[in-house]
C-alpha positions as CSV (number, residue, x, y, z in Angstrom):
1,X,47.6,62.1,-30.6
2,X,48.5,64.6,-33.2
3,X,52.0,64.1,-35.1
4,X,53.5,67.0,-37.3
5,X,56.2,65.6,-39.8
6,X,59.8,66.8,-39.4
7,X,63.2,65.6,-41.4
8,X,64.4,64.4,-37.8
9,X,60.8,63.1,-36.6
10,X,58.8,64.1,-34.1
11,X,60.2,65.4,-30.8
12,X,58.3,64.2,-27.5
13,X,58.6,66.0,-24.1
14,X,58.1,63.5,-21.2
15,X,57.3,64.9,-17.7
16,X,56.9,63.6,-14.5
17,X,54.4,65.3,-11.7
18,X,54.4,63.7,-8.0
19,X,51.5,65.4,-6.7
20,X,52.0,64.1,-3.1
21,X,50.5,65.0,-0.2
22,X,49.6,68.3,2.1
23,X,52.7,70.2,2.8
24,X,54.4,68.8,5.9
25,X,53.2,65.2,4.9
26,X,55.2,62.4,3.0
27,X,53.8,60.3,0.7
28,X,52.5,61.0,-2.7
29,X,51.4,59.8,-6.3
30,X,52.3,59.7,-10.2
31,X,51.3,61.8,-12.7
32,X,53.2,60.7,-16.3
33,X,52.5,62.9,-19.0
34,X,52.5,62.4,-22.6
35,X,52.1,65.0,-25.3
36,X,52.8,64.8,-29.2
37,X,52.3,67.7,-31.6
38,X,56.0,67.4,-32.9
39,X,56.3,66.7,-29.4
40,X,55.2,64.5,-25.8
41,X,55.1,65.1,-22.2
42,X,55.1,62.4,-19.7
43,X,55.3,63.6,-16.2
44,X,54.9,62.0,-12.7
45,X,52.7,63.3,-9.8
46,X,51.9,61.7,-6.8
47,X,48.3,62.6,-5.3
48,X,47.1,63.6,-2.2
49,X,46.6,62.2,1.0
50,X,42.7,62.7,0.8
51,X,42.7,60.4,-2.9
52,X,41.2,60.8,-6.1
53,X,37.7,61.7,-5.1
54,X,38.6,64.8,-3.9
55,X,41.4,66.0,-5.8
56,X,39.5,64.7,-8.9
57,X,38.5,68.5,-10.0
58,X,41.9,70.2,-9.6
59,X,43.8,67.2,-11.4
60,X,41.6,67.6,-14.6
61,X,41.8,71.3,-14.7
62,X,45.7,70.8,-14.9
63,X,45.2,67.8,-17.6
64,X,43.5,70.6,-19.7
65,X,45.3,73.1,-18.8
66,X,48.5,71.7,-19.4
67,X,47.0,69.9,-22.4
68,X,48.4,66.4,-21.6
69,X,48.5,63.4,-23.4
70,X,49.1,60.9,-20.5
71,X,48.8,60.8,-16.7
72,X,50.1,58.6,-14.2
73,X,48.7,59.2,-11.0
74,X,50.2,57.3,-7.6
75,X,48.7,57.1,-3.9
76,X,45.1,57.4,-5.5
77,X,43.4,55.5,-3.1
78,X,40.5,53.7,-5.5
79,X,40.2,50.6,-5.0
80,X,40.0,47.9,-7.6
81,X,40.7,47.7,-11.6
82,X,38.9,49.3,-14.0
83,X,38.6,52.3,-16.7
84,X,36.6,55.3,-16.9
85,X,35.5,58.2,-19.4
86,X,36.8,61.4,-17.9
87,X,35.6,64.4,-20.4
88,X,36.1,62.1,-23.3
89,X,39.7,61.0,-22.1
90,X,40.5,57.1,-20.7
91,X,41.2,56.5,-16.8
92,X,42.8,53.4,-16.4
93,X,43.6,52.4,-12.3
94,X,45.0,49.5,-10.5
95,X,44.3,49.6,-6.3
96,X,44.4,47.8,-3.3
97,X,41.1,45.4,-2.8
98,X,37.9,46.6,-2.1
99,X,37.7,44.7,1.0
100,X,41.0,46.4,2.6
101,X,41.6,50.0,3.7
102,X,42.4,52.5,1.3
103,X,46.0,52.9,0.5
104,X,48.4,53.5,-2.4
105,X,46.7,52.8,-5.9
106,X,48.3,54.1,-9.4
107,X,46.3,54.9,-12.5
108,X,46.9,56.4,-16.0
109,X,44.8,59.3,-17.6
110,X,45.1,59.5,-21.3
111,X,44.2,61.9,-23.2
112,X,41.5,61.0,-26.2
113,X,43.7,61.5,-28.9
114,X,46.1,58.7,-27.9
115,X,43.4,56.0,-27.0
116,X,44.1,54.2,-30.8
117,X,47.7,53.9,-29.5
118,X,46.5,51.8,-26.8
119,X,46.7,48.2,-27.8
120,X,46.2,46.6,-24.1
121,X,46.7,47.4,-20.2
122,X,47.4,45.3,-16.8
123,X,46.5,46.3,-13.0
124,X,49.6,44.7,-11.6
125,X,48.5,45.9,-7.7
126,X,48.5,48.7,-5.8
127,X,52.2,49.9,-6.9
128,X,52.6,48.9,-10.7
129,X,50.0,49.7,-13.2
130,X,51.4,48.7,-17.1
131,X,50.1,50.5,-20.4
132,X,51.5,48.9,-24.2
133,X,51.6,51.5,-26.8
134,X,52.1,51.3,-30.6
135,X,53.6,54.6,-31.5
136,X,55.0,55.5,-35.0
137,X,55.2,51.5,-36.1
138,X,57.5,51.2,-32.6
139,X,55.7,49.1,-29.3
140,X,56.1,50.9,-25.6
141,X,56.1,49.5,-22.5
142,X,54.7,52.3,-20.3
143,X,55.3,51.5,-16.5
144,X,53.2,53.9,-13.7
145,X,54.8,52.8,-10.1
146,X,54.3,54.2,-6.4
147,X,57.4,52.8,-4.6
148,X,56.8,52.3,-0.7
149,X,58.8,54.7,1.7
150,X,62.0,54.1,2.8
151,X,60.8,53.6,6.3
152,X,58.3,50.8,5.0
153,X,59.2,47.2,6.2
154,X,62.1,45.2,4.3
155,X,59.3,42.7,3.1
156,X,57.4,45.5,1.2
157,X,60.2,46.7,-0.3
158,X,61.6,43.6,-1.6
159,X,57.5,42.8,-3.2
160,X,57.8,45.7,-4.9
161,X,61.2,45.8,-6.2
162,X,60.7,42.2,-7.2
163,X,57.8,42.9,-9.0
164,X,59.1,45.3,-10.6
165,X,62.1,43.5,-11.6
166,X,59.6,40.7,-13.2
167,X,57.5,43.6,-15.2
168,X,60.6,44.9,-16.5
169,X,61.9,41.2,-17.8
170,X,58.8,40.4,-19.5
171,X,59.4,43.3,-22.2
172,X,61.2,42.3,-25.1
173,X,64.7,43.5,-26.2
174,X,62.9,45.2,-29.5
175,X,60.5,47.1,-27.2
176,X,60.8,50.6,-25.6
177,X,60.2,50.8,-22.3
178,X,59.6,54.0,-19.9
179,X,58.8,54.0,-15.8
180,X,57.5,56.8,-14.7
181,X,56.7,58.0,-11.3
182,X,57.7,58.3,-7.5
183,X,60.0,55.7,-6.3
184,X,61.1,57.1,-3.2
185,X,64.2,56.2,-3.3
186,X,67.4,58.5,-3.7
187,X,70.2,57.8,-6.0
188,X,72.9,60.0,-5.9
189,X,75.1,61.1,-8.3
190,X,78.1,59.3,-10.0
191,X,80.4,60.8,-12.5
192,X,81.1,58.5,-15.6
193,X,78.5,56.1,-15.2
194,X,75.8,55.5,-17.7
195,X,72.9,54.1,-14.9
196,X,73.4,57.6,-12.7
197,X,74.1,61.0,-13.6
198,X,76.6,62.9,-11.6
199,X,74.2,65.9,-11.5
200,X,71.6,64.4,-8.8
201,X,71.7,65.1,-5.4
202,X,74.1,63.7,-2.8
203,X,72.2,61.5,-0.4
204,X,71.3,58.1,-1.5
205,X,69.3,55.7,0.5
206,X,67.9,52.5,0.4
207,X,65.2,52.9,-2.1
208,X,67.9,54.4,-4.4
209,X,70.2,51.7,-3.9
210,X,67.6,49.2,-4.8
211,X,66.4,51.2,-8.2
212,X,70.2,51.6,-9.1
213,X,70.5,47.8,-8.8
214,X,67.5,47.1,-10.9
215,X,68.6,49.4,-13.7
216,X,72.3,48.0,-13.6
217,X,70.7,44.6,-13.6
218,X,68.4,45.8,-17.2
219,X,70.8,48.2,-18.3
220,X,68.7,51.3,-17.8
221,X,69.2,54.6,-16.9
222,X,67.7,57.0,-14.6
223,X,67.7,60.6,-16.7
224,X,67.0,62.8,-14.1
225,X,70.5,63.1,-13.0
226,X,72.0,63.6,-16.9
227,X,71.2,67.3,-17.1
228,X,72.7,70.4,-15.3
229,X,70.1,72.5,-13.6
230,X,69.2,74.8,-10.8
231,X,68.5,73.7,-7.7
232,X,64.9,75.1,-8.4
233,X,64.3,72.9,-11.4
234,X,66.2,69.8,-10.2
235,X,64.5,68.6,-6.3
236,X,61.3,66.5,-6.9
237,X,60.0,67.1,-3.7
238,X,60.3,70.3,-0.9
239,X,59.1,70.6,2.6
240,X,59.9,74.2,2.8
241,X,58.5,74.3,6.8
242,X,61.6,71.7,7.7
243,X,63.9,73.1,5.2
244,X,63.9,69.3,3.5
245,X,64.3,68.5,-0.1
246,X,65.5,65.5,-2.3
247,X,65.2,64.6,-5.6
248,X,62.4,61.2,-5.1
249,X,60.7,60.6,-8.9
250,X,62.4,60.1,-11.4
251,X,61.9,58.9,-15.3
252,X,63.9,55.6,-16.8
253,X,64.5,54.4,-19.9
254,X,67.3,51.9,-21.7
255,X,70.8,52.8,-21.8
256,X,70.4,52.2,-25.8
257,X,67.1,53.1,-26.0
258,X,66.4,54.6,-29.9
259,X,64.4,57.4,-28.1
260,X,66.8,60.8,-28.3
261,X,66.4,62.5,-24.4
262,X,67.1,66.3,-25.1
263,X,66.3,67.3,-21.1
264,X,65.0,67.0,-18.3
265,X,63.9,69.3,-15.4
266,X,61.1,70.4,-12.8
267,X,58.5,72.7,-13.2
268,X,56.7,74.2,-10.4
269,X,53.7,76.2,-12.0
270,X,51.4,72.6,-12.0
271,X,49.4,72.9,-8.4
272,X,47.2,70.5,-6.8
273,X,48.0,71.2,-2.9
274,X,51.2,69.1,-3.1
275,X,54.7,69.5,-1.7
276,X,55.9,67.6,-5.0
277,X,57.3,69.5,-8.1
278,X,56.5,69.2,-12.2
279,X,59.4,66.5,-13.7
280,X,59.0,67.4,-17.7
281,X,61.3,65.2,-20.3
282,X,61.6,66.2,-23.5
283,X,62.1,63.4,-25.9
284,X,62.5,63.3,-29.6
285,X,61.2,60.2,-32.0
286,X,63.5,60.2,-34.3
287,X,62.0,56.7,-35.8
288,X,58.6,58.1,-37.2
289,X,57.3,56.7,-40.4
290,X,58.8,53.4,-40.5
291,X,57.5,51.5,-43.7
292,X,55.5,48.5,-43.1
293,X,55.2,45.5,-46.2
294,X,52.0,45.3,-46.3
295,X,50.0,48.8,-45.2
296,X,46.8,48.0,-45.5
297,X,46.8,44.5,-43.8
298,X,48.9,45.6,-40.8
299,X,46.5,48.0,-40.1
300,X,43.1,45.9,-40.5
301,X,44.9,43.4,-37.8
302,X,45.9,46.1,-35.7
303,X,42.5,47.7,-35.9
304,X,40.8,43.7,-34.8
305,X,43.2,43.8,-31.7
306,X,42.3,47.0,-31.3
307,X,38.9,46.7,-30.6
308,X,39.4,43.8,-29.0
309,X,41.2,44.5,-26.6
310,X,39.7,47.9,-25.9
311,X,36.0,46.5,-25.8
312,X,35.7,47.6,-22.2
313,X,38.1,50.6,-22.5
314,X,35.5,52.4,-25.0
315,X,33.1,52.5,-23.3
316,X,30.5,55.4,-23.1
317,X,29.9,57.0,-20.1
318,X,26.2,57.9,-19.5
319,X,24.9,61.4,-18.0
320,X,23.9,60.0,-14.2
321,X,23.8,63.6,-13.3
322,X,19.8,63.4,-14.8
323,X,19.5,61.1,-12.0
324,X,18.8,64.1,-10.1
325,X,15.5,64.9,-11.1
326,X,12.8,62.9,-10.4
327,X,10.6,62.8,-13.6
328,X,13.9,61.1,-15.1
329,X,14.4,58.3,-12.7
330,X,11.1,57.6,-12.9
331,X,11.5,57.1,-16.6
332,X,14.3,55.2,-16.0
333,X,13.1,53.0,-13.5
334,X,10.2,52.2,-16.2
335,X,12.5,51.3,-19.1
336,X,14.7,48.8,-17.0
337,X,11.3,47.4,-15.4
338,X,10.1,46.8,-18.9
339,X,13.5,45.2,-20.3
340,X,14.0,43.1,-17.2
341,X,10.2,41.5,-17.6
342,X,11.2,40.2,-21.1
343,X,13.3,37.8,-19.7
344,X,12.7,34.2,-18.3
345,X,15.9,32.9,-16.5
346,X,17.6,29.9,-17.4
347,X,20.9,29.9,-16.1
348,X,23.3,32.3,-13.6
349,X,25.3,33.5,-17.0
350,X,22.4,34.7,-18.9
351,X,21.0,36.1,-16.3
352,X,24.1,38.2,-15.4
353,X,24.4,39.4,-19.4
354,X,20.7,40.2,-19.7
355,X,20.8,42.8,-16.5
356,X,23.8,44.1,-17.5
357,X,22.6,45.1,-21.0
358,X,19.2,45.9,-19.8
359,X,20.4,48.5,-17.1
360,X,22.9,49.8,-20.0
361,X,20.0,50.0,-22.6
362,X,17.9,51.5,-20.1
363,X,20.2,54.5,-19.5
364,X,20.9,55.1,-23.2
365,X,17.2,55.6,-23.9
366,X,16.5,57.2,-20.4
367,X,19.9,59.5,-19.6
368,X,21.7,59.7,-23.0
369,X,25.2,59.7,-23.6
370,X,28.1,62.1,-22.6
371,X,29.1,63.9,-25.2
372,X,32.9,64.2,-24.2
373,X,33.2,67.9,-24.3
374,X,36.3,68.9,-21.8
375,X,34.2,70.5,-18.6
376,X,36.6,72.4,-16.8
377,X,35.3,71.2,-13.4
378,X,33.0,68.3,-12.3
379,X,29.5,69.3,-11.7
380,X,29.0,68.4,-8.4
381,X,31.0,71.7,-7.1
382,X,29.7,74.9,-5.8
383,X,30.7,78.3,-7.3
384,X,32.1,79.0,-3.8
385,X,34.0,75.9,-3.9
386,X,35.6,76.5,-7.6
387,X,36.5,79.8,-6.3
388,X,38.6,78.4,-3.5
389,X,40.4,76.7,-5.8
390,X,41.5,79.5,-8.3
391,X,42.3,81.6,-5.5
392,X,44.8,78.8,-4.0
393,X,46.2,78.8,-7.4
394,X,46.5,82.8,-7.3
395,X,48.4,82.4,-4.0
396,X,50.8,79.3,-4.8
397,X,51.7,81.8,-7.8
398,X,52.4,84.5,-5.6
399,X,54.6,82.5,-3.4
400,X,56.7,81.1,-6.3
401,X,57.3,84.4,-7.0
402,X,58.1,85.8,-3.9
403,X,59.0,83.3,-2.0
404,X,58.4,84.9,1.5
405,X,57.2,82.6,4.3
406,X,54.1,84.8,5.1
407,X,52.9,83.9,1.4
408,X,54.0,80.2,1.8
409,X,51.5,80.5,5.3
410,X,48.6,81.9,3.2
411,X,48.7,79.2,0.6
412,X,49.0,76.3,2.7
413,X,46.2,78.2,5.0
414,X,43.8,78.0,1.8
415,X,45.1,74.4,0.9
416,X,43.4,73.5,4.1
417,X,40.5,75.5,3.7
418,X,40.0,74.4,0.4
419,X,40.6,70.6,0.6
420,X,37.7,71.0,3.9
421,X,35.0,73.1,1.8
422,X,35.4,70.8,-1.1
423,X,34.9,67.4,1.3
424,X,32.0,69.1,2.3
425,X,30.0,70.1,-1.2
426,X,30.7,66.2,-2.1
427,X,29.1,64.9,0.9
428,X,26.0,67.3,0.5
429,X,26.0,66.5,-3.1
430,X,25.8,62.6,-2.8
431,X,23.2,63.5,0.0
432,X,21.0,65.3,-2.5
433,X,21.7,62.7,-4.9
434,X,20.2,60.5,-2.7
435,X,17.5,62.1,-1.7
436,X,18.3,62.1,2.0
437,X,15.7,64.4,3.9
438,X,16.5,66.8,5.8
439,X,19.6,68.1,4.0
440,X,18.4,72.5,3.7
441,X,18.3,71.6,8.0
442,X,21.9,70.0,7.3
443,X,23.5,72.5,5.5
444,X,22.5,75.0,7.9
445,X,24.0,73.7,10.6
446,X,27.4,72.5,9.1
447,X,27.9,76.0,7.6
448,X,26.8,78.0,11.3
449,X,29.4,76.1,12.6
């Protein structure tokens, strides 16, 4: 995270990105975005329909692209906890259990510049995934959320919001806190009233009423309905073949919170085959460069708790692409064989920590490290299939700017096209990976027909 010193501090633009599904679906994820030069970004975007896996490629290109600082995704359909390297940058997700059918899932994407900041993380479930920042001597509470539909039963709804209520309770009155994502729920507008703005939409529903409770409950506010815009830049979410539109994800904060809002809107130039819109907040810090009694203590702690705490988040990710060829998983296979000989087994624990640091040592000296270098699309697509995807971006572009319903055809044509071919080069990837015989005879006949 790079700061530049102002008088006023530094300014931060927060945006929030629900990437959601196909166009002519419901549904969708978080994407909150965090960016400090003299500014931040935190945006929320829900996903896709088809998950992580395959939208994987187009969500990093607009991390880059876009040059984010933090990511919340929603409807991400990975299952578990855990973290990740991503191109040097940490994935953090929460999902439904492995055992159950894919469904929901949230997760944060941070860029590497902010991981320091990062002084601990909690997979609450599939909804609520909670980050804690320390940011210019001030602790956040960042919370990522996927609210269920309004048409979901009255005993999910009630879990989440109650969760949620608990999550928000637990941070302290000195704390910042932000939520970030898609809530689907409506609120409204209301004129004089410091929880809702009284430029939102008109229809509220059930979901909204329940999120204006909670925040008249915490005394928060939901900023999305504070600023005047155009209709363009103020709906979350369109369904131009219905003619629907509502305003769905939203960004809250405190009523007194210390952070200065300047404005938020929607951006539509971010595309990742979504019927959801680009939610940007800038913010301003105007608390940077608090003094601290004792400099060089504080920091040595923080630093302990640091590492600590990020023992698992750090670490590196290994190039399993080598995997690929066979004169390197031979070696491979030789180093672990030769680590996990050393070893006489004397109880379940031991055994566990020996394997695992074998099969990590083993790796190191056979595959190397990543070196964290941005890559501005994952190896295992084709040239034809990275085309695809730029010229889905040309068309989504083109229909912005035109806004005719033959171009709005085309794009969601190639959408489909797209989100097929790229299904496809995964599955004959992870084939080849495997060495599966027979794939050339494979290949052949998925692309004749």
């Amino acid at each position: 995270m790079k700061i530049q010193k102002r008088k006023n501090g530094p300014r931060v633009e927060i945006h929030t990105f629900d990437e959601g599904s196909p166009i002519g679906y419901g549904g969708g994820a978080i994407l909150l975005l965090v960016k400090q030069q003299t500014q931040a970004y935190i945006s929320t975007k829900p996903k896709q329909k088809t998950g992580w896996r395959t939208k994987e490629t187009e969500v990093r290109e607009e991390f880059n692209k876009g040059q984010i600082d933090i990511l919340v995704m929603s409807e991400t359909k990975k299952k578990g906890h855990g973290t990740e390297d991503i191109d040097g940058h940490l994935h953090m997700w929460s999902g439904i259990n492995k055992e159950n059918r894919a469904k929901a899932g949230v997760s944060v994407l941070i860029n590497k510049k902010w991981k320091k900041t990062i002084t601990s993380w909690e997979p609450i479930n599939e909804h609520i995934i909670t980050v804690h920042l320390k940011m210019c001597g001030r602790s956040i509470v960042l919370l990522g959320v996927y609210g269920p539909t309004n048409d979901s039963p009255a005993t999910e709804k009630i879990s989440f919001f109650e969760t949620l209520k608990e999550e928000i309770e637990k941070v302290k009155t000195k704390q910042e806190i932000i939520i970030a994502g898609d809530f689907n729920g409506r609120t409204g507008n209301k004129a004089h009233n410091k929880t809702v703005g009284q430029f939102g939409e008109d229809t509220i529903n059930d979901n909204g009423e329940r999120l204006i409770e909670i925040c008249e409950l915490n005394d928060l506010k939901i900023t999305n309905g504070f600023y005047k815009h155009k209709d363009i830049h103020k709906y979350t979410w369109i369904q131009e073949t219905r003619n629907l539109r509502s305003i769905i994800d939203y960004i809250v904060v405190r009523i007194t919170t210390t952070i200065k809002i300047q404005d938020v809107r929607v951006k539509r130039s971010a595309e990742c085959g979504t019927d959801h819109r680009l939610v940007v907040a800038y913010m301003h810090f105007p608390w940077y460069g608090v003094a601290k009694k004792n400099k060089e203590e504080t920091a040595k702690q923080e630093q302990q708790k640091d590492n600590q705490n990020n023992q698992e988040i750090n670490e590196k990710r290994f190039k399993i692409h080598l995997l690929e060829e066979e004169t390197i998983r031979d070696l491979y296979r030789r180093r672990l064989d030769e680590k996990l000989i050393e070893f006489n087994f004397n109880n379940l624990t031991d055994t566990y920590e020996h394997v695992k640091k074998s099969i990590k040592e083993a790796a190191y000296e056979a595959l190397g490290e990543e070196d964290g270098k941005n890559k501005k699309y994952t190896e295992e697509l084709s040239q034809e299939a990275i085309a695809a995807i730029q010229e889905k971006k040309g068309l989504h572009q083109k229909w912005l700017c035109t806004n005719s319903g033959e171009d709005l055809q085309k794009y969601k044509d190639k959408n489909r096209e797209t989100k097929k071919l790229i299904t496809f080069h995964l599955l004959v990837y992870v084939l080849q990976l495997y060495g599966f015989q027979g794939i050339d005879n494979f290949v052949c006949r998925s692309e004749c027909r």
